[in-house]
N, C-alpha and C positions, 0 to 999 in steps of 0.2 A: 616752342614749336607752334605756328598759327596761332601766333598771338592775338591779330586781330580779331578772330574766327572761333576757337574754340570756346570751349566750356569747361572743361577741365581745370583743376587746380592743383597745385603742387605748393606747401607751405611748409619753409623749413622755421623748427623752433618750438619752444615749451609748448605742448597741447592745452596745457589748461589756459595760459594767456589766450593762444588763437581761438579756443573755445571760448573764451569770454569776449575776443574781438568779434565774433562768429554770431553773438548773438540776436543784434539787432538785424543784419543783414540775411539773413539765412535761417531766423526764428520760424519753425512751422514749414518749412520747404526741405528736407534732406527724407528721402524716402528710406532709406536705408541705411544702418550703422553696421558696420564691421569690421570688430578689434582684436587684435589678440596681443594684450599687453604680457608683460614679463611676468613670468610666474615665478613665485616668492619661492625664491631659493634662499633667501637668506644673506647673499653673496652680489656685490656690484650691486648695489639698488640707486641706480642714478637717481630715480626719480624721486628726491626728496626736495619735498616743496621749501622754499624760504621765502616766505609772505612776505619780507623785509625788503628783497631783490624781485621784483616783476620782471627785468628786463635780460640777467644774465646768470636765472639760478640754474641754468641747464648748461651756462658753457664756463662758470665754473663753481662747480657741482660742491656744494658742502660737504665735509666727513674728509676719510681718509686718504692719505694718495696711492697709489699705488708708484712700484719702480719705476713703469713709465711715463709717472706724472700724468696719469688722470684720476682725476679726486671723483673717489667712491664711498658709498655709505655702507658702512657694514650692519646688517638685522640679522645677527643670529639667533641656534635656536635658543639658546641659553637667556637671550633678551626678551624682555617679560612684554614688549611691542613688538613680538613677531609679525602676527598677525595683525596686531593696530597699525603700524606701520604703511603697512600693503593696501589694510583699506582706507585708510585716511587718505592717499594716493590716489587713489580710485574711485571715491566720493563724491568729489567735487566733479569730477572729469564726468562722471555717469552723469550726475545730476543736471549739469549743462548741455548734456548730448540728448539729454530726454527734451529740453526746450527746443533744439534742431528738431528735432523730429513732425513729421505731419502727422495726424492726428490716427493715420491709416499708416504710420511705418511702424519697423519692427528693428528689431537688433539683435546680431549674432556677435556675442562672446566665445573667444576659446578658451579655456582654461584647462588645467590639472588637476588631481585631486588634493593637493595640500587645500586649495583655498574653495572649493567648488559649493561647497556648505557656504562658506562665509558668502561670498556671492551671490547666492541663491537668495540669502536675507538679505542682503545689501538691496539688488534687484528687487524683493519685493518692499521695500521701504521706500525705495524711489519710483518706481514703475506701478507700484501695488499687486497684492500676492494674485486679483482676479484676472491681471493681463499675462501670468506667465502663461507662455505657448509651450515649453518644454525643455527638459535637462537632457539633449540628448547624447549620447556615449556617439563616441569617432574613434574607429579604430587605423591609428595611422601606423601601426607596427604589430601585425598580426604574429608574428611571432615570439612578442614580449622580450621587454629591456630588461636585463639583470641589473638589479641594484641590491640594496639592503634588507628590503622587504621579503616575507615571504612567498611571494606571488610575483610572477614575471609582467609587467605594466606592458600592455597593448592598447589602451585606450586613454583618450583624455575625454573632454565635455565640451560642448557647444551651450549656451545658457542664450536661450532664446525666449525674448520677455517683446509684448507691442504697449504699444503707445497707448492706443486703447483696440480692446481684442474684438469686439464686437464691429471695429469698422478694420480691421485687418483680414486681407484674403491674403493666402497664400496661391501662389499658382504648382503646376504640377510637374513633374519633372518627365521630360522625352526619355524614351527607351531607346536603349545601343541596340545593334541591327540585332548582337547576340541576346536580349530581351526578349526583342521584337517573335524570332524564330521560338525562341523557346516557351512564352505564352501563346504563340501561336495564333500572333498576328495577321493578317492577310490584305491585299489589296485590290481593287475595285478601280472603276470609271469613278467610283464617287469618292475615295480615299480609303485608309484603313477600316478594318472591321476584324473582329473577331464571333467564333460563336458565344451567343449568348444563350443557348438553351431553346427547348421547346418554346413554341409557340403556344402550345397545350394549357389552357391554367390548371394549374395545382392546388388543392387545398381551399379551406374557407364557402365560397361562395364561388365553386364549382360547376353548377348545375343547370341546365338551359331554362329549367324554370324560375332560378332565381336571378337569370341576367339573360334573357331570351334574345336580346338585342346583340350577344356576344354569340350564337350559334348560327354558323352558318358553314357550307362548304367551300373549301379550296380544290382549285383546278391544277394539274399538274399533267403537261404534255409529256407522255412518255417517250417518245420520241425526242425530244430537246429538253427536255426535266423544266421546262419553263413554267410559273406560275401565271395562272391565270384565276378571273372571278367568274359567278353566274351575275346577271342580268340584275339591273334594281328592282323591273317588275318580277322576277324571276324570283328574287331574294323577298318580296313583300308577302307573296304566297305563301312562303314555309313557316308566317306564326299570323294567327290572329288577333289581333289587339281585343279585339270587341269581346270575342270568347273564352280571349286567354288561352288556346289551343294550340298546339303544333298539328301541320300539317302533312303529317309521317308519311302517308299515302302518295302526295305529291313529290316529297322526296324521293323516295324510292323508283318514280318515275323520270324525274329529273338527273337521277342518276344514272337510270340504265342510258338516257338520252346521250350523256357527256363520254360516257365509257364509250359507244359506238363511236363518238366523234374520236378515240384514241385518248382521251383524260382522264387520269385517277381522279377521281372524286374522293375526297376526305373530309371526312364529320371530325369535331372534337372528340374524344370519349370521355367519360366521367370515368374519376377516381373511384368515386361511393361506388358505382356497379357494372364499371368497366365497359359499358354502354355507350352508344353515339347521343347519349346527352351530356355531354360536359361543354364547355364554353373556347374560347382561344382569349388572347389577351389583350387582342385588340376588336374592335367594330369593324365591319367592314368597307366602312369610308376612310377609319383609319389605317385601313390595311393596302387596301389598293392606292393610296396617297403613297405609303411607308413600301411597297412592292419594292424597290432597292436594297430597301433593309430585310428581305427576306431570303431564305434560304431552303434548299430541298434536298434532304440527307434520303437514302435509302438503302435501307436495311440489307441484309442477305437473305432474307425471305423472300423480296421484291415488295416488300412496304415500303410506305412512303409517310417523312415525318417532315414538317413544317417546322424551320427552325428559324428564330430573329438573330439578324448583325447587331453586335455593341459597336456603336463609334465612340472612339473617344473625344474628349475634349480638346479643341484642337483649338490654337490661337489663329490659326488661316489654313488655310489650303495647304501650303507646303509641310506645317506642323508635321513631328512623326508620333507618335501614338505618345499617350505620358500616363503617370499613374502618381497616386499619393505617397510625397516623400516619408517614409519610414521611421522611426525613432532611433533604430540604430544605423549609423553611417559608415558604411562599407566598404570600398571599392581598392581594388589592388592599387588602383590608381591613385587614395589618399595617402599612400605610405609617406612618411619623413623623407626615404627615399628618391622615390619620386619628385618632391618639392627642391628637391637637390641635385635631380639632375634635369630638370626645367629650370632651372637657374645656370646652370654648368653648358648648355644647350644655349645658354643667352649669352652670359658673360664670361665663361669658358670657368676653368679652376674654383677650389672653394672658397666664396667670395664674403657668403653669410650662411651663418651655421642655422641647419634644422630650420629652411624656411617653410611654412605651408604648403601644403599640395594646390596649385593650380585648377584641377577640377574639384577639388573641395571645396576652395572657394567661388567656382562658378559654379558648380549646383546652390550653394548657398544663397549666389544674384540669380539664379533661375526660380529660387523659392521664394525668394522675399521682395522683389524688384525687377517687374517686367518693363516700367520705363521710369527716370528718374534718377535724383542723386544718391550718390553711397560713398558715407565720410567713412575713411579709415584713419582714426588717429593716432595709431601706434602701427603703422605702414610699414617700418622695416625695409625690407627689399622690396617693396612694393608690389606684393603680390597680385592683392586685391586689384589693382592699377590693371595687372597682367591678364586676369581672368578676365575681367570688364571688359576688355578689348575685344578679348578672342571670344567671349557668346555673344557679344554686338555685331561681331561677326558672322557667325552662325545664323545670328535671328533676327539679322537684320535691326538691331532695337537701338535705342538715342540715351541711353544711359549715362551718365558724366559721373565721372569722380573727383572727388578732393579728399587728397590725400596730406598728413601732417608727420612731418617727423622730426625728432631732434636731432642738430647735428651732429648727435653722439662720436668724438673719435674713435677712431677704428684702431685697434694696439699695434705694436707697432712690428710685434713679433709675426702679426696676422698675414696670410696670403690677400688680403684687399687692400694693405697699406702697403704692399709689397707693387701689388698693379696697379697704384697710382687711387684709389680710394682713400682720402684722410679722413673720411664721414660715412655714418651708414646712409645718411642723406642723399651722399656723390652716389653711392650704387644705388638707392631707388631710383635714382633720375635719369642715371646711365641704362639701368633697368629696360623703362620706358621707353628711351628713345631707341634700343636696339627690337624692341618685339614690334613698336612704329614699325622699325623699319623693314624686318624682317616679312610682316602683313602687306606693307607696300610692293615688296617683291614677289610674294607667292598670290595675289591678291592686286593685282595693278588696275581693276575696273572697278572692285566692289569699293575696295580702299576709297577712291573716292567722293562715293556717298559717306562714309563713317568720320565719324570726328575723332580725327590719329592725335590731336595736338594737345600741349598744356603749358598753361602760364604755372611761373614759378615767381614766388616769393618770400621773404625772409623778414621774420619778427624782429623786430626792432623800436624801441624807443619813438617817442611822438616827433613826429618831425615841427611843432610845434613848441618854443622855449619855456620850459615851466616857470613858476616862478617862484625866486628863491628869497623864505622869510626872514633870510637872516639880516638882522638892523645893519651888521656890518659890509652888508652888499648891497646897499641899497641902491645905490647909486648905475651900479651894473644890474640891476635888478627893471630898473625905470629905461636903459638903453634895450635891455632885452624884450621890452614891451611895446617897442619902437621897430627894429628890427627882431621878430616875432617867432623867423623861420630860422633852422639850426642851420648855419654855412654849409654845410657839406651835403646838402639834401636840392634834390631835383626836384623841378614842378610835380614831373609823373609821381614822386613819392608823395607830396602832398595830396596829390589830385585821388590817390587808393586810398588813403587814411580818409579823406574825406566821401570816399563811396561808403567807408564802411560807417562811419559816424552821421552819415545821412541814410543809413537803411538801406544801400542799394546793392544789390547782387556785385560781384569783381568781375567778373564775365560780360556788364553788356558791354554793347556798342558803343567805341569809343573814337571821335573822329575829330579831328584837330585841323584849322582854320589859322593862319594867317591873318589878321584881321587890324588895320592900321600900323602894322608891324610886329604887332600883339598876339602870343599864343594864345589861341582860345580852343577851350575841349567842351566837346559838345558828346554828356552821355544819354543811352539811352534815348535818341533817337530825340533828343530835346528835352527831355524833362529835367535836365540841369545842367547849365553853361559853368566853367568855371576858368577862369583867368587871373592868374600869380605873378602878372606883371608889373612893373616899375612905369612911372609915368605916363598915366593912364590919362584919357579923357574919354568927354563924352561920343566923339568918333567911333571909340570899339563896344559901348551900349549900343549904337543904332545899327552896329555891324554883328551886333549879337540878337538884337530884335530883329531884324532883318530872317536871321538865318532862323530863328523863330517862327516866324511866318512860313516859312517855307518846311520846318516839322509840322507846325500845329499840331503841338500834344494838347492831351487834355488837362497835363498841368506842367508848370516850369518854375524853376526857381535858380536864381546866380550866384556865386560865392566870385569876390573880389576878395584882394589880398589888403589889409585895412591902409597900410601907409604905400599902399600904389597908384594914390591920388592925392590931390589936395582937396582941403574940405570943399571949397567949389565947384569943383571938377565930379566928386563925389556927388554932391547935389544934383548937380546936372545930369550926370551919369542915372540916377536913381529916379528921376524925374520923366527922363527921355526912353528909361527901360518901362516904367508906368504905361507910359504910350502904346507897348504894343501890348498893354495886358499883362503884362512881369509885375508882380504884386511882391513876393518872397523873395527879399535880396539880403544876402547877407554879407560879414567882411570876416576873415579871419587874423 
């Protein structure tokens, strides 16, 4: 979907190869991780690596088969690698995901309590124990699961570790309207505010002789309760610098003055002796500045108390009030339930068992990721994908995700292999493209500004011929060095393998040229030409320098295809790209 255009990615296939594909391309740029891999039940543990197999240890999974013919690894408890199993699994995959990360991102794990210990040291081995942020409890089943244990399980853990914690901010989670009413929130010309309390100081340093600059009076029209100030000459009079004196006398004349005018006059009073010496808490430049932020409560005796607005922290103007996310995670909203029928709402019947709640994981991108990427590499039904959408929504924000999944079969007994799903991979994707579309319809103006779209792609083998030592093939060995690229592979598929082995995002800009007859791709806005063409001359160099001139990046660099010229032809070609300043030319 908007392939040109998005930013998005969708990657079916072993997480830890992509993760190792992932490295140089995306090293230092993922602002956010969020996974919730399979918790060690013991039972189906696809995920078992075979270092031997890079390319097909996920579509056909070593161990046991099952009747339907999908091979599973069996870890029971009785196996003295229960738990070694689970985190050798998990090792490598953390380890690499910690190199995605910018140096200000964070990561939220879900887990269980079988493994939550082990985890917690894993994390701090790879992360180090000074960056965890927190083990926080999620209760997605308030009313506890019976199982075997003595205690009914309503909570699992969030395992929340940054990159480094001194340059991580979290940001703060908005209040629902029902919050809002019940803290006792309020709204203004200027935005929300609540009370914050007296104006009155409290305690410490008190007193108008020890902050004489903080004593002065407020005006308050009884008639319209509106605040008002005296006069700066007015205010200079009531202390003496030089003598160090209040001038009590004056006041009291200045008061009867304001009362005739129809305005309460109010002194601070002091705590120590209940007296109109005590202080306010702000100066009165900063008071008459802050007059928005103030408020006028009055008693049932007919006194009058000066109270300050709290605003909160607001990302803009339309923000609604927020507060610091909690340690324990709450909401009717996170039940299993719910994550189930937010999917059943998408793709109708039970398609994926026990998926995640939707607002649990968008408070989670609301805490950890106010703009930027968030890898989910054990995606599932692509929740995280779901939530992304719908608070970019909300908040207006430019978030992108890439998402990895394996294309685990789907059994055959299952209601998703029944609706035409033979991969949990087919329902993430199908996922996406219905809550797209779903936004597109309820949402037909904001939709779009937002990026609905995502490139999809599928791990696979170097499209590049390896080469093989065996003395008895040498012969095919030396043709295969000749013709380089595997027959059944398209330019576009070299042209990604080579974004990613040149360091460069999968998402830029990718625009293809016509060029002597010759496909030429030009990414990233010129900073590298690449053409996999068969008889080449120096005609499509000057028509690639050409189109050069007309980027003018600040750097460029070509990849030709090595026997899509003659050595001549090459020369030339390499010669005449010199010309426009093309220095980095390479062949494959």
């Amino acid at each position: 979907m908007d392939w040109d255009t998005t930013q998005n990615l969708y990657i079916e296939g072993d997480n830890l190869e992509v993760l190792k594909l992932l490295q140089k391309s995306y090293a230092g740029k993922i602002k956010m991780i969020y996974i919730d891999p399979p918790y060690n039940t013991g039972k189906d543990f696809v995920y078992k690596d075979n270092y031997k197999d890079n390319l097909k240890n996920y579509q056909e999974v070593t161990g046991q088969v099952d009747s339907e013919g999908n091979k599973l690894s069996t870890n029971s408890d009785s196996d003295g690698r229960f738990h070694s199993n689970w985190l050798s699994m998990m090792y490598p995959r953390l380890r690499l995901a910690r190199n995605l990360l910018t140096d200000a991102g964070v990561i939220f794990m879900s887990i269980d309590d079988k493994e939550i210990a082990n985890m917690v040291l894993l994390c701090e081995k790879i992360f180090g124990s000074a960056n965890q942020i927190g083990v926080l409890p999620v209760i997605p089943n308030l009313g506890g699961r019976s199982d075997k244990y003595h205690f009914a399980i309503c909570h699992e853990y969030a395992v929340v570790f940054a990159k480094d914690i001194l340059k991580c901010k979290f940001n703060q989670i908005e209040l629902s309207e029902q919050d809002r009413i019940k803290k006792k929130w309020k709204e203004d010309e200027k935005g929300w505010w609540k009370d914050a309390g007296t104006l009155q100081k409290g305690g410490g340093a008190d007193t108008r002789e020890e902050r004489p600059n903080m004593y002065y009076p407020i005006l308050v029209n009884r008639e319209t309760e509106q605040i008002a100030f005296i006069t700066d000459d007015e205010h200079k009079k009531i202390y003496d610098k030089e003598n160090k004196i209040f001038n009590d006398a004056y006041v009291e004349e200045l008061k009867k003055v304001y009362e005739h005018r129809g305005f309460a006059f109010i002194l601070p009073t002091s705590n120590k002796n209940n007296s109109g010496g005590g202080i306010w808490r702000k100066g009165i430049k900063s008071a008459k500045k802050d007059i928005d932020d103030l408020v006028v409560k009055k008693l049932k005796n007919g006194v009058y108390r000066i109270h300050s607005k709290q605003r909160p922290e607001l990302k803009d103007l339309h923000s609604l009030p927020s507060e610091k996310p909690k340690t324990l995670f709450y909401k009717p909203s996170y039940s299993t339930s719910s994550g189930t029928n937010s999917l059943k709402q998408i793709l109708g019947d039970d398609q994926f068992p026990h998926p995640k709640s939707v607002e649990l994981i968008r408070d989670f991108l609301e805490i950890g990721c106010a703009d930027g990427i968030v890898l989910d590499f054990f995606s599932g039904s692509s929740t995280s994908a779901h939530s992304l959408f719908e608070l970019n929504l909300e908040d207006n924000s430019k978030r992108k995700f890439i998402q990895v999944q394996l294309p685990e079969k789907t059994k055959k007994s299952s209601q998703a292999y029944k609706s035409g799903y033979s991969t949990i991979a087919e329902i993430g994707k199908e996922r996406i493209r219905r809550v797209v579309k779903k936004i597109k319809e309820e949402h037909p103006i904001i939709s779009k500004e937002l990026d609905l779209g995502f490139k999809v792609f599928k791990l696979d083998s170097s499209n590049i011929k390896s080469w093989d030592g065996n003395p008895d093939n040498v012969e095919t060995s030396l043709l295969d060095t000749v013709e380089n690229i595997k027959p059944d592979r398209t330019e576009e598929d070299v042209l990604y393998e080579i974004l990613l082995k040149s360091g460069l995002d999968l998402t830029l800009p990718i625009e293809e040229r016509n060029i002597e007859e010759k496909k030429v791709f030009n990414i990233g806005l010129g900073s590298l030409f690449i053409c996999l063409a068969d008889n080449m001359t120096r005609k499509v160099a000057e028509g690639i320098g050409q189109w050069n001139d007309e980027c003018n990046p600040e750097f460029c660099r070509v990849v030709f295809k090595d026997n899509g010229f003659s050595d001549v032809e090459k020369t030339n070609s390499v010669q005449t790209l010199k010309r426009y300043g093309i220095d980095e030319i390479k062949t494959i």
